[in-house]
N, C-alpha and C positions, 0 to 999 in steps of 0.2 A: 357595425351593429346599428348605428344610428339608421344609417341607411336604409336597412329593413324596415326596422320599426317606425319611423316617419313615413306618412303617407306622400307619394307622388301623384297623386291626383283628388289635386287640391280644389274640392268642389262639397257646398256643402248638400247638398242632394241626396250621398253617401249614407247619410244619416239615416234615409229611408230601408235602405238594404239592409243597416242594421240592425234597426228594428224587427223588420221580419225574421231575420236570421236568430239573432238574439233574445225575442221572445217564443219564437219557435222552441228553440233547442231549450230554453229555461224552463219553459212550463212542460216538456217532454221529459225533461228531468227529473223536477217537482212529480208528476205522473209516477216515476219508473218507485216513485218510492212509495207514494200516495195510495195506490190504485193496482193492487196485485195482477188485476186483467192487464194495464198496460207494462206492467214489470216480469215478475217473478215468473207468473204464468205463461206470459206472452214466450218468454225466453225459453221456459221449459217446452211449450209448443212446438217453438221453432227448432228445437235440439241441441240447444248450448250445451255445454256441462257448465255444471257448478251452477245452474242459474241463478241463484239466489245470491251470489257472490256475482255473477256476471253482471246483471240485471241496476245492481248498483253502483258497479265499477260504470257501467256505461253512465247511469244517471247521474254520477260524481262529475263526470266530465262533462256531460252537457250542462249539467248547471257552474258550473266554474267556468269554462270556457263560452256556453251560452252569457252566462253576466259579463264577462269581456267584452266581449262580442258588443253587447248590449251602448253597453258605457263609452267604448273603443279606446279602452288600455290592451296594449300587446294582441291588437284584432290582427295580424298576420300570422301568429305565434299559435293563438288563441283557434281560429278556424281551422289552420294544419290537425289536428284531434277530432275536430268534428265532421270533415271531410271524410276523413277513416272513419267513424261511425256512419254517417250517411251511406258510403258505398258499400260497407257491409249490411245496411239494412235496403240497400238495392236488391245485392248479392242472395242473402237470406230471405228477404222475402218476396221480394218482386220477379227476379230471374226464374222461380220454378212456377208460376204463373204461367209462364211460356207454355209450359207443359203439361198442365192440368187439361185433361179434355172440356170440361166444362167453363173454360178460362180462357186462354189463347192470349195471342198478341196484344187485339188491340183492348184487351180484358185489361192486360198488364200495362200498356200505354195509360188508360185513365188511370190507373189504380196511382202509377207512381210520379204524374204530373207535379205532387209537390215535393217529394223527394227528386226530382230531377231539379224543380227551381230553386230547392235549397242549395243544391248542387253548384249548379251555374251560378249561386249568389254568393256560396263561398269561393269558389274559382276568383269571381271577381274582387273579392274583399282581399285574398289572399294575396291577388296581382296589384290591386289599385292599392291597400289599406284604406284607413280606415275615416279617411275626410276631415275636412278641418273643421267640423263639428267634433272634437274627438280629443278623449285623453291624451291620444298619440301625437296629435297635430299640436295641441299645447306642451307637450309637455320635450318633444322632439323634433320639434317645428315644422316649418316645409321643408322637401329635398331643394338642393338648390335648380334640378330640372323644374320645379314649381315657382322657385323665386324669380327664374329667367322669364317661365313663360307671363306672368301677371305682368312682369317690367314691358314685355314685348307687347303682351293685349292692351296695356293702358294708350289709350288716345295723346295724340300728341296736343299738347296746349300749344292755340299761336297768339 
């Protein structure tokens, strides 16, 4: 288990991705509860059932796993739930874009440029974790694949 939850790429950089990720999905959260157009409504539009139970269940998880995300306690753990919300909100909203006559492709290309980079940004959080700016990296250190390569990058003193 160490091994997941420690990051292997041990770069503090990381820290950037998570921010976007993790104030994204927090304030989308904050939103789904705040703001009946981006919650309740939205959900019923789109055809859930239950929306009002849906609508929150999702905002429960973006803001739990968004603050994760945020902070990088259990950022591998943490994005796996959010990924499954993102591709359902591809899914549900962006895919029938396709088919809208007044809509089309490259309609649906703009429309979901940042649910696509959410996307690609949890892929990568999920693969790298979460940097050693991060709860994880203190708290579960480096993988030892990270502790080999810094020993290898460091310059040799003569």
């Amino acid at each position: 288990m160490n091994k997941f939850l420690a990051s292997n790429w041990n770069v503090r950089g990381v820290i950037f991705i998570r921010l976007a990720v993790g104030l994204t999905f927090l304030t989308q959260g904050i939103l789904k509860y705040l703001d009946p157009h981006m919650g309740v409504l939205r959900f019923t539009k789109i055809g859930f059932p239950y929306p009002g139970f849906t609508a929150h269940f999702v905002g429960t998880f973006e803001l739990a796993c968004g603050g994760l995300v945020l902070i990088g306690l259990f950022t591998r753990v943490a994005g796996i739930p959010l990924l499954l919300v993102i591709l359902t909100a591809i899914a549900t909203t962006k895919v029938p874009e396709l088919f809208r006559p007044d809509q089309g492709f490259w309609f649906m290309v703009s429309d979901a440029r940042t649910d696509f980079a959410m996307t690609m940004s949890l892929l990568f959080l999920i693969c790298a974790g979460a940097g050693s700016w991060s709860l994880d990296a203190w708290l579960w250190g480096a993988t030892k694949v990270n502790q080999r390569i810094t020993v290898e990058q460091t310059p040799a003193r003569s």
